[in-house]
Phi, psi and omega in degrees: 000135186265117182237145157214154183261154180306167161255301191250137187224162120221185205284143175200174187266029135220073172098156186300147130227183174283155175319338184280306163297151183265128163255132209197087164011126203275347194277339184245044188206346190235109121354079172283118182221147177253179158277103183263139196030059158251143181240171173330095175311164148290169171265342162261022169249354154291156190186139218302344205200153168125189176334107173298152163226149203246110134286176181281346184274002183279352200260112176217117178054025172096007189207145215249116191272087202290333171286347168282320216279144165275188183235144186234140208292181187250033164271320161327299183297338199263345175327312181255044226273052170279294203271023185271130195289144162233129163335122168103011171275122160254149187242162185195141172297140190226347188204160205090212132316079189276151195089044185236114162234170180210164190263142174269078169286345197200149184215113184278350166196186174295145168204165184204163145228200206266204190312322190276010186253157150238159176256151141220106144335046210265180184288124165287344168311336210222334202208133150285139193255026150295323189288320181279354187286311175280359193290286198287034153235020190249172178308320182294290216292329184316301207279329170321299182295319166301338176273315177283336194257014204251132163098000174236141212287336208233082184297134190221143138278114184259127180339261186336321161305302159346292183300312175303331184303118181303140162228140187266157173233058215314222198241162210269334169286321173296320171315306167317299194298338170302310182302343195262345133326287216264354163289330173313296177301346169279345216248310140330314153310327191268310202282348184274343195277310160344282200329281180326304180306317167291348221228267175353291182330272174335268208292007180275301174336289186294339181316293216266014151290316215259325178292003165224349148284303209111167153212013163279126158320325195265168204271165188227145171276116182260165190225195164256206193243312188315310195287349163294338193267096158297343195181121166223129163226135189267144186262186209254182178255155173208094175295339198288160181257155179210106127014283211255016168285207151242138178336126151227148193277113169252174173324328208288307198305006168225144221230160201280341147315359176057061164255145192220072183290071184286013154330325180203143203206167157265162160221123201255163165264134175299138166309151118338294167261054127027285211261035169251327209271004195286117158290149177232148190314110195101358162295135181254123162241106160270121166296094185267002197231120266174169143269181184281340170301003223230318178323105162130343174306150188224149147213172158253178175264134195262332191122136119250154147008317206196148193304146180220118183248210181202169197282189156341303216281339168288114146218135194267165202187118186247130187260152170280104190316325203250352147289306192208152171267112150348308176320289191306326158283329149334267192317298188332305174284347171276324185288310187301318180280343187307314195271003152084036152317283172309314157329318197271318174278357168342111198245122194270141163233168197297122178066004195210161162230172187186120183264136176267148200304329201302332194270344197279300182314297201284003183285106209292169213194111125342120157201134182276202173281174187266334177293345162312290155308333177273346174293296163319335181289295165326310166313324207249247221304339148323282169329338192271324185286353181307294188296345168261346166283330152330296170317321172258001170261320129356271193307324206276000180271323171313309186271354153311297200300301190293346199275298177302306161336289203307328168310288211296297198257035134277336200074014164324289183240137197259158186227150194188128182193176157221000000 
């Protein structure tokens, strides 16, 4: 296989492709097909085994989580028989998340899906549907789609926009070899993402060993959350932006594995009384205020770059150093939401739940001794640096892949093999 860069470009109305290449409509190279006049299932047209139905929320990383997906009777399923998938089908999400598509290279039964999915079909002669599957993660579709949903509140795709979409069109050969680049790197991407699930496996195993076993004789103390707290405060609120203000910690930034992301961030205009809302390195933040799946994530704060105060949606909470490890009550809490403990005390208001501090103190707590806790905490966290040098070997394959999209399927750079 061969890479070179382009030269000869010419002009069209969306943009230079190479000379070679073709522009062309998804209606005259696809089948776009939906689901029509579909209503509401029953609960006796779902069924334990039989016909997969595919939604938009079955789409995890570009790949259709077949162990998630329900099953459909088989009147449903034979109803429709437009839309029932064949291998080399491609699907995309049209509501929800819209624009997710994934490929069927394989099918463990018959399936079809519902309203929120589109099929697409395409001629093999003119369009590989591999090609169109990275077509439609690339920058064109990105930017179509962003053209089509912007300004309407209740994001949709729609079949007929679908059909209108330019597809670029190299020679069927040239598809192949992008595809088999950018499937390599895919192919990496998946084996790094194992990796992560296994590794993810592993430390949930040892959580509920050690934080209920131990590795110790002695005996362990349950306490309250209280008796651990030197200081607790919930933080403030702000709609306004400030540029040149301060950093604030919101919900998005702690992720339900107790990771604490500052990738991205607000900047608020700074308070007056400045220095109550200033985090400090070992500060614990619990979300108490939420949707109700989300209510109850924790991290801690390690120290950044630049000052950080943290919102409403926060309440921080500083432990008594000669009591307990900032860790220990983590890892407690990853475990209490995994198994959706906050969720169940959780006092619901319209669109948000929120656990309150007076009950949060009163949350009863396992403790060992403290040299216990820092030997146990040192296990779980070696796993934890494990998982994140994956996790960043991940990202770092990721943005290959998109750097090489932004190449192969412009035709920036060319691939030629057989």
């Amino acid at each position: 296989m061969m890479f070179y860069k382009e030269t000869a470009f010419q002009d069209t109305l969306i943009g230079k492709i190479p000379k070679d290449w073709e522009v062309t409509k998804m209606g005259n190279v696809a089948h776009v097909k939906g689901r029509i006049g579909w209503r509401g299932l029953k609960a006796s047209e779902y069924t334990t085994e039989g016909p997969y139905l595919i939604a938009n929320k079955h789409l995890v990383d570009d790949r259709i989580a077949w162990d998630k997906c329900d099953h459909l009777s088989e009147f449903r399923y034979n109803e429709s028989p437009e839309i029932q998938l064949q291998t080399d089908d491609v699907i995309i999400s049209k509501d929800g998340t819209i624009g997710q598509p994934a490929f069927i290279d394989s099918l463990p039964d018959r399936a079809t899906i519902n309203s929120t999915m589109m099929l697409l079909r395409v001629n093999n002669d003119v369009l590989a549907p591999e090609f169109l599957f990275y077509f439609l993660q690339g920058l064109h579709f990105r930017r179509f789609l962003k053209q089509k949903i912007s300004g309407t509140s209740i994001p949709h795709l729609f079949q007929r926009d679908m059909k209108e979409l330019d597809v670029l069109l190299p020679s069927v050969l040239e598809q192949r070899g992008v595809v088999g680049v950018l499937g390599v790197v895919d192919l990496a991407v998946a084996k790094t993402g194992e990796v992560i699930a296994k590794t993810e496996r592993l430390k949930k195993g040892l959580m509920q060993e050690l934080l209920t076993k131990g590795i110790g004789h002695k005996e362990w103390n349950v306490v309250q959350l209280e008796d651990l707290i030197s200081d607790v405060k919930n933080g403030f609120a702000s709609g306004k932006r400030d540029e040149k203000g301060i950093v604030q910690v919101r919900m998005n930034n702690i992720t339900t594995d107790g990771r604490l992301v500052l990738d991205s961030y607000l900047k608020v205009p700074t308070p007056e009384n400045i220095d109550v809302w200033l985090l400090r390195p070992n500060d614990f933040l619990f979300n108490n205020t939420n949707s109700i799946d989300l209510v109850g994530k924790s991290a801690i704060f390690k120290g950044a770059s630049f000052p950080c105060t943290f919102s409403n949606h926060f309440t921080r909470i500083r432990f008594k150093e000669n009591l307990v490890l900032p860790e220990w009550i983590l890892y407690h809490f990853i475990t209490h939401w995994q198994k959706g403990y906050f969720k169940s005390v959780a006092i619901r208001h319209v669109g948000q739940a929120a656990v309150h501090t007076e009950y949060l103190l009163r949350l009863k707590i396992s403790l060992p001794p403290l040299d216990e806790q820092k030997k146990i905490v040192e296990i779980l966290s070696t796993t934890n640096r494990k998982l994140e040098l994956e996790r960043n070997e991940k990202t770092k394959l990721e943005k290959i892949k998109r750097v090489l999209m932004d190449l192969l399927l412009t035709g920036k750079v060319r691939v030629k093999g057989d």
